[in-house]
C-alpha positions as CSV (number, residue, x, y, z in Angstrom):
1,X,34.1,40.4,51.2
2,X,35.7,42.6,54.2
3,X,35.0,46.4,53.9
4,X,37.8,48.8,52.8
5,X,37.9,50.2,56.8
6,X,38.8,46.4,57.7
7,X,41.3,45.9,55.0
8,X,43.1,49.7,56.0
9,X,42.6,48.9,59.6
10,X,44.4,45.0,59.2
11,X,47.1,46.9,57.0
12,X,47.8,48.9,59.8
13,X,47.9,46.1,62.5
14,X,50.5,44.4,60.2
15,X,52.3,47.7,59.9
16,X,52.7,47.7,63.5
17,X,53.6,44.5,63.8
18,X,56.6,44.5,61.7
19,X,57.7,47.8,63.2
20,X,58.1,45.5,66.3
21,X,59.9,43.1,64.2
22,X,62.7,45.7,62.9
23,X,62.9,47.0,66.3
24,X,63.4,43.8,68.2
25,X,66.9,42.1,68.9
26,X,64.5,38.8,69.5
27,X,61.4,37.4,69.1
28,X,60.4,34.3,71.4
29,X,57.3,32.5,70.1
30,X,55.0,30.4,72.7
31,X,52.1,28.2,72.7
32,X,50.2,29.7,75.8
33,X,48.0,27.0,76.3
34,X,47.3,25.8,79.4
35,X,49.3,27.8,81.7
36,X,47.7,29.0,84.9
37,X,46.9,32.9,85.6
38,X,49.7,32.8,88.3
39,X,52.5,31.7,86.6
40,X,51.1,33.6,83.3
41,X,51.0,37.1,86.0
42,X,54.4,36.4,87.5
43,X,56.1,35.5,84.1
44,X,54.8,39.0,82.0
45,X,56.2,40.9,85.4
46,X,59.0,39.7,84.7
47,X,59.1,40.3,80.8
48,X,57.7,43.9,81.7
49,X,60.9,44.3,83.8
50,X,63.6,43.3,81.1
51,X,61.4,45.8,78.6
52,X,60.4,42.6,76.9
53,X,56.6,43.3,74.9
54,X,54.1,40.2,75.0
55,X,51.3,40.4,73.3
56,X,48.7,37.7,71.9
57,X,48.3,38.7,68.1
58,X,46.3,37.3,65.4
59,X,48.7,34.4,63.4
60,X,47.5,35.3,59.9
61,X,48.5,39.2,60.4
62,X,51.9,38.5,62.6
63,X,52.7,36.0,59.5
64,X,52.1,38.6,56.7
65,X,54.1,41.3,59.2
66,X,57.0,38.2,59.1
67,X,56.7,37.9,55.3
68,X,57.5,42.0,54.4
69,X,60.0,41.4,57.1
70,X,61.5,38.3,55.1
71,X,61.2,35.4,57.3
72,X,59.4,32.8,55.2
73,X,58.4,29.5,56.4
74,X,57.5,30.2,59.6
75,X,53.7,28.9,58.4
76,X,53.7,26.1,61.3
77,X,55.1,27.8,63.9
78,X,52.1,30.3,63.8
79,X,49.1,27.8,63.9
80,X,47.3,27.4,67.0
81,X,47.7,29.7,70.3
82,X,50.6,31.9,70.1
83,X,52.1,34.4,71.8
84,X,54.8,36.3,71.2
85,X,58.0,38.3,73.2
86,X,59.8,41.3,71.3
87,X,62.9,41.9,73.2
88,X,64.4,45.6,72.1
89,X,66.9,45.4,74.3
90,X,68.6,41.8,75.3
91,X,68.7,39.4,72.8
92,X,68.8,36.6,75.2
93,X,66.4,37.9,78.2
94,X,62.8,37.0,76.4
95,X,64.2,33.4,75.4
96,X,65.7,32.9,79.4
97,X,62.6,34.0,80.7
98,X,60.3,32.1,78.9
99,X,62.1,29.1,78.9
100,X,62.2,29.9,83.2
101,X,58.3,30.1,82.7
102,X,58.0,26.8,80.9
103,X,56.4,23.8,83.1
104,X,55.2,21.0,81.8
105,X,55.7,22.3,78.6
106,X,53.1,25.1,79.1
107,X,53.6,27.4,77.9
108,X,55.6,25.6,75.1
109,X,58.3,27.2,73.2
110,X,57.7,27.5,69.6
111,X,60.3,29.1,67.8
112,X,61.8,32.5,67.6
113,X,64.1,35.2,65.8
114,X,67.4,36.3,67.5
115,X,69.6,38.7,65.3
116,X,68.0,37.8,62.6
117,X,68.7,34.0,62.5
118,X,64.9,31.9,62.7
119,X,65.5,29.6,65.6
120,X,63.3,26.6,66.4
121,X,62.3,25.5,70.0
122,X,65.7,23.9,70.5
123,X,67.6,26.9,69.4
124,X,65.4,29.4,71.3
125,X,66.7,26.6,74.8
126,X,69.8,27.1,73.4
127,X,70.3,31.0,73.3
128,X,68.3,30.8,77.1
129,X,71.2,29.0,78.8
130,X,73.5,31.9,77.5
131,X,73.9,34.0,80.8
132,X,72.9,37.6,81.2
133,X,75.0,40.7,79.8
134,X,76.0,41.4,83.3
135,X,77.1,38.1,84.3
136,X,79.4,37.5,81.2
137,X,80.6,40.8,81.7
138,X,81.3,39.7,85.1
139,X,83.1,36.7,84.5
140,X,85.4,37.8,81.6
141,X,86.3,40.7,84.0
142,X,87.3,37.6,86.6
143,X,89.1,36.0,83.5
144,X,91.3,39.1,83.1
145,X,92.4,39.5,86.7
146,X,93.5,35.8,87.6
147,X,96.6,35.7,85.5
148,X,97.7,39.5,86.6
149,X,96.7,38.0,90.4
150,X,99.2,35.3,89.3
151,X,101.9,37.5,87.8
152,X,101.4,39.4,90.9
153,X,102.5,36.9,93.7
154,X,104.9,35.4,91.3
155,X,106.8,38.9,91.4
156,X,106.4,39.4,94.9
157,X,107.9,35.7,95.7
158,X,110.9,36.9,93.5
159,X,111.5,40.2,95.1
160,X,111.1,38.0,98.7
161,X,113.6,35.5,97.5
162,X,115.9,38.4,96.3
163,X,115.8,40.3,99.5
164,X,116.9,37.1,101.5
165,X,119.9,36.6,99.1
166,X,121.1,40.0,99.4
């Protein structure tokens, strides 16, 4: 039977873990298996730039953590190597990056949590072919100028035609 320091110390590593949960706007789930140190190294620089936390935790305690949290049936998804992405800031940056990351299938998407809705590995491809926050801004800002453009020449073709009939 585990001591009482094991048992306090576990409660505290599940503590921590859902404290990542609550704080996260995602949660990408991978099996790591079988990708190479490079593209491992290149693919947690980039996670490290988008604020993006990857860590390697056990499954049993991640699962309780996901339990308190109330996601249920996530049982499967955590068997075998996992690790996992808790985006706090983007919702969509740890599932793009990971699914940039993914060759071969390795490291393979698993599942994930964004805004609170359990995703499987199609859902978490899904949500990673959603642009970035600056590019939709981007575009719907280009959406919002093309008709005024319009309108624009429109009105200066009828003041033209106007000054030539006068």
């Amino acid at each position: 039977m585990a001591s009482k320091k094991i048992i306090e110390a576990k409660a505290q590593v599940v503590a921590n873990i859902l404290d990542k949960i609550k704080r996260s706007k995602s949660i990408v789930m991978v099996d790591y298996r079988g990708i190479t140190v490079e593209a491992d190294t290149q693919m947690r620089n980039q996670l490290r730039k988008e604020n993006i936390e990857y860590r390697v935790l056990k499954n049993r305690l991640v699962l309780r953590a996901m339990q308190e949290a109330g996601y249920t049936n996530l049982d499967k998804v955590l068997e075998g190597p996992t690790a996992i992405a808790f985006g706090y800031e983007d919702a969509v940056a740890p599932a793009r990056i990971l699914k940039q990351a993914v060759k071969d299938g390795k490291p393979a998407l698993k599942a994930g949590i964004v805004e609170g809705n359990v995703l499987d590995a199609e859902g978490i491809t899904a949500v990673a072919s959603i642009p970035a926050k600056e590019v939709l801004v981007a575009q719907l800002l280009g959406m919002l100028t093309m008709p005024l453009r319009g309108l624009a020449v429109s009105l200066d073709q009828i003041a033209k035609q106007k000054e030539s009939q006068a």
